[in-house]
N, C-alpha and C positions, 0 to 999 in steps of 0.2 A: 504494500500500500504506500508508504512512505518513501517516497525517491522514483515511485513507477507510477502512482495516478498521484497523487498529491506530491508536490517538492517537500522536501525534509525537513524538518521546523523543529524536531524534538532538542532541545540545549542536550545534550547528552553527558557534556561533562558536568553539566547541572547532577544530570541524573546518575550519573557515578558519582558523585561526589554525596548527594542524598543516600544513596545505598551504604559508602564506605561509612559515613554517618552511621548508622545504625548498627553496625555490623562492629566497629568498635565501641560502642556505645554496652554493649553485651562483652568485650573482654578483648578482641581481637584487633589491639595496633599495632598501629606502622605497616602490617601485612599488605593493604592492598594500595594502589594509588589509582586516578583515573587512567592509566593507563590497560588496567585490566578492564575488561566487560565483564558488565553486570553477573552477565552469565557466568564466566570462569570464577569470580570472586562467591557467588553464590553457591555454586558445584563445593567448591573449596569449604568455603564455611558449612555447609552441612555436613560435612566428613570430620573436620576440628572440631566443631560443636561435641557432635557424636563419641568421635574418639579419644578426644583430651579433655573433654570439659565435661562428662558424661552427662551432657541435656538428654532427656527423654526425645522421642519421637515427636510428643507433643509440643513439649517447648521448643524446640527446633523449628515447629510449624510457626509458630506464635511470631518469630523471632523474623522469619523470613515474609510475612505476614506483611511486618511492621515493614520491612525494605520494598516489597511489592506498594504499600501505600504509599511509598514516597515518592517512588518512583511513577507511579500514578498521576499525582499531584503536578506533577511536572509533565509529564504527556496529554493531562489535559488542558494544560496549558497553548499547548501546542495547537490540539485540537481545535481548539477555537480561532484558530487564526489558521486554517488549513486552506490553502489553494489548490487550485487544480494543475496540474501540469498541462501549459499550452497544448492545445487540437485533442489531448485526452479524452474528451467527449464523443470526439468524433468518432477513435478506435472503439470506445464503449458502443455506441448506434451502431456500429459494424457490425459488432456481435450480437447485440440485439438480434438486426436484421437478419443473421444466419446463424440462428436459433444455440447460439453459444452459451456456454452456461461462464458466467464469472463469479470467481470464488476466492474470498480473501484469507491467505491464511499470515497471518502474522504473528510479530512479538510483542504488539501492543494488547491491553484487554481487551474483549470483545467489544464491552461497551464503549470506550476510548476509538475505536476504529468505527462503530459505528458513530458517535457522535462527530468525528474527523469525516466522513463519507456526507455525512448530512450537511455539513457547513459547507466544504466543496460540493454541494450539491450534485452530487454523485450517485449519491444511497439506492436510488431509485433502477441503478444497471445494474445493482449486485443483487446474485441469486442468496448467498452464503458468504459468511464470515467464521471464521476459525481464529480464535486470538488465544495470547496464550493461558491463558484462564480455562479455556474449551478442553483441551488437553495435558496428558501426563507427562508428556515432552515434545517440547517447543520444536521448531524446525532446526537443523535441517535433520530431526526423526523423522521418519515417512508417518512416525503416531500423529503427526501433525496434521497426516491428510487421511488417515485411516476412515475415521466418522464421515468426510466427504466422500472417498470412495464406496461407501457402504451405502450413503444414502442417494447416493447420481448415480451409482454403474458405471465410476470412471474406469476411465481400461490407460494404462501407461501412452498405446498407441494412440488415442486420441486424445490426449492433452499436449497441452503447453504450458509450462511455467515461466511466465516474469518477472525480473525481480532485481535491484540494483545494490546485494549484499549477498558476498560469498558464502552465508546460510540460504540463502534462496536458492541460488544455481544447485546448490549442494543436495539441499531436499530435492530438488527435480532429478539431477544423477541417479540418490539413492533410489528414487521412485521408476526410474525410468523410463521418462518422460521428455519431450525437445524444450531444451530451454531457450530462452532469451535472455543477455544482460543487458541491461539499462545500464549504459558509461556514463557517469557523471563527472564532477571536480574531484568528487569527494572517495573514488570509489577506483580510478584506472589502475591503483598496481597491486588490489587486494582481492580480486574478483577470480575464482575459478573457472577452469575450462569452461566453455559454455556453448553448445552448437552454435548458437547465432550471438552479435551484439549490437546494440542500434544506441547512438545519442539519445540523450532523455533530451535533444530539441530536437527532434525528428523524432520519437517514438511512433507516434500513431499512423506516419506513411508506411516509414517503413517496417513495422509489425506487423500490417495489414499486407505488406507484399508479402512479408516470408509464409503468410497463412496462404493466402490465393497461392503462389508459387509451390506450395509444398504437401498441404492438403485437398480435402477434397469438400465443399462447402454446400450447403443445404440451400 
């Protein structure tokens, strides 16, 4: 969602910065800085919690809880000031019109990505959202797209995944599926193999051709 229909807007080192907050707040400094993601820093502390500080299960939960709300806080921040990526709308009516199913799976909460879809006035092309609140493990796990696949009859051979973060291209690999990267500023020397990749200023022509050129359209 973020960097492929709407431009990027989440402060991020905000939100690592809010997470390492919390997470020494409970015993753990100096350990992380922003340069780890959320993700690794969080993997990590469920493990130390566990094994050196012998928190239960539950307090572990409690604990990661409070860093998911912070980090919250600040994504919907974001959310409200969510843009569309120029001509984006246009790829969205494409699919529309050739009965595609669009399905969000991200690392935002579900709710956070719907209210970010609705202020880009967006909401309205998407079939499904998957954030990471919807599942047991975030992208790039294919658990990510598990509940989609079960509930559309996605088959590998007919999807496509886009996405302008080397957890994106990665779930579509793991998935087996053709991907597309979205090259932005932010993103050109950290992005996995990818079968195609298109400028996020040009996304919506050229996505629209590698689909005509490579499938087969209703």
């Amino acid at each position: 969602m973020d960097g492929t229909l709407v431009y990027f807007q989440i402060d991020y080192i905000k939100a690592r910065r809010a997470a390492i907050n919390v997470l020494e707040k409970w015993g753990l400094k100096n350990r992380y800085n922003v340069k780890n993601t959320i993700t690794s820093a969080v993997d990590d502390a469920r493990i130390v919690f566990g094994n050196e500080y012998g928190y239960s299960d539950e307090k572990i939960g409690e604990i990661l809880n409070e860093v998911n709300d912070a980090i919250v806080t600040i994504e919907e921040q974001a959310a409200h000031i969510a843009k569309p990526i120029t001509n984006i709308e246009h790829l969205l009516r494409f699919g529309k019109k050739h009965n595609l199913q669009h399905i969000i799976c991200t690392y935002n909460t579900h709710r956070v990505a719907e209210l970010t879809l609705k202020t880009a006035k967006l909401y309205q092309y998407i079939d499904d959202i998957y954030g990471r609140d919807d599942v047991d493990e975030a992208k790039p796990s294919t658990v990510h797209l598990n509940a989609a696949i079960e509930k559309y009859s996605i088959k590998p051979e007919n999807t496509i995944l886009i996405g302008d973060h080397g957890a994106d291209i990665q779930l579509g690999v793991n998935f087996g599926c053709t991907t597309i990267a979205v090259i932005t500023e932010h993103n050109k020397d950290s992005l996995v193999k990818s079968d195609f990749s298109v400028e996020q200023s040009n996304i919506a022509d050229d996505v629209m051709k590698i689909i005509k050129d490579n499938f087969t359209l209703m």
